[in-house]
N, C-alpha and C positions, 0 to 999 in steps of 0.2 A: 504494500500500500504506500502511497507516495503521503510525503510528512511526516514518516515515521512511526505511521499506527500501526499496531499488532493485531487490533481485534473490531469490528464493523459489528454495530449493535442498530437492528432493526424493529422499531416498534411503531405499531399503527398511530395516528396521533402525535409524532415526534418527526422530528427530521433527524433522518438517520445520523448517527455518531459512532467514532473512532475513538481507542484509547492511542494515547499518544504520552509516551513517560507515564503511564499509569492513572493519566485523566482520563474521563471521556471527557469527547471535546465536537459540536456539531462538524459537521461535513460543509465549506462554506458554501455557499449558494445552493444545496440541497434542497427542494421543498419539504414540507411536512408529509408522510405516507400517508396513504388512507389503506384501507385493508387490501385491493385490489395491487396497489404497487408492492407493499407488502408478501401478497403470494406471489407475482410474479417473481419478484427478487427471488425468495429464497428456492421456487420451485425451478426457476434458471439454474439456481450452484449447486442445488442436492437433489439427488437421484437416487439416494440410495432408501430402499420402502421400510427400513427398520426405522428410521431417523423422520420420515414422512409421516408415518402411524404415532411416533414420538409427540410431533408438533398438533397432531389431531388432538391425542388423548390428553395432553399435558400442558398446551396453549403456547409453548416454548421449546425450544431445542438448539443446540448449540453440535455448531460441525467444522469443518478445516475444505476451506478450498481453495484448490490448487490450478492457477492458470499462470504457466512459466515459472519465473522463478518466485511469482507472489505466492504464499499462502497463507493468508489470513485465518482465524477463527472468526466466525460468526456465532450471534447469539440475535433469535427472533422470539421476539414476545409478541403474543395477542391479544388484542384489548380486551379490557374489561379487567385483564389482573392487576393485582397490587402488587408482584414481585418487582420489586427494580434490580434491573442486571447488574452485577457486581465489577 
């Protein structure tokens, strides 16, 4: 990820954010997601149906994807929860 972020943190209602030195920190000029850019996002990086059934049952789930020499962790929250990503 360029700036230096390690982890892209996706939640409906926010505009996406990166940890960067161990903040999260917004993504500049991002808009806020709404639930539709939400699923595309994370059903574009994760294919894989254990981790798909994860985010069904669990409203969250956290994965590693890998395009060149990037590979981020992601973490997708669904609205309506109270969990804030760590």
């Amino acid at each position: 990820m360029q700036l230096g972020g390690s982890d892209l943190h996706l939640k409906v209602r926010r505009p996406p954010m990166m940890r960067v030195d161990g903040v999260l920190v917004p993504i500049d000029g991002a808009p806020v997601l709404e639930i539709q850019d939400t699923e595309v996002a994370v059903t574009t990086m994760l294919h894989d149906p254990v981790k798909l059934q994860e985010l069904a049952e669990e409203f969250e789930v956290d994965f590693s994807y890998s395009r060149s020499a990037l590979v981020p962790r992601v973490n997708s929250l669904a609205p309506g929860t109270s969990h804030v990503p760590a």
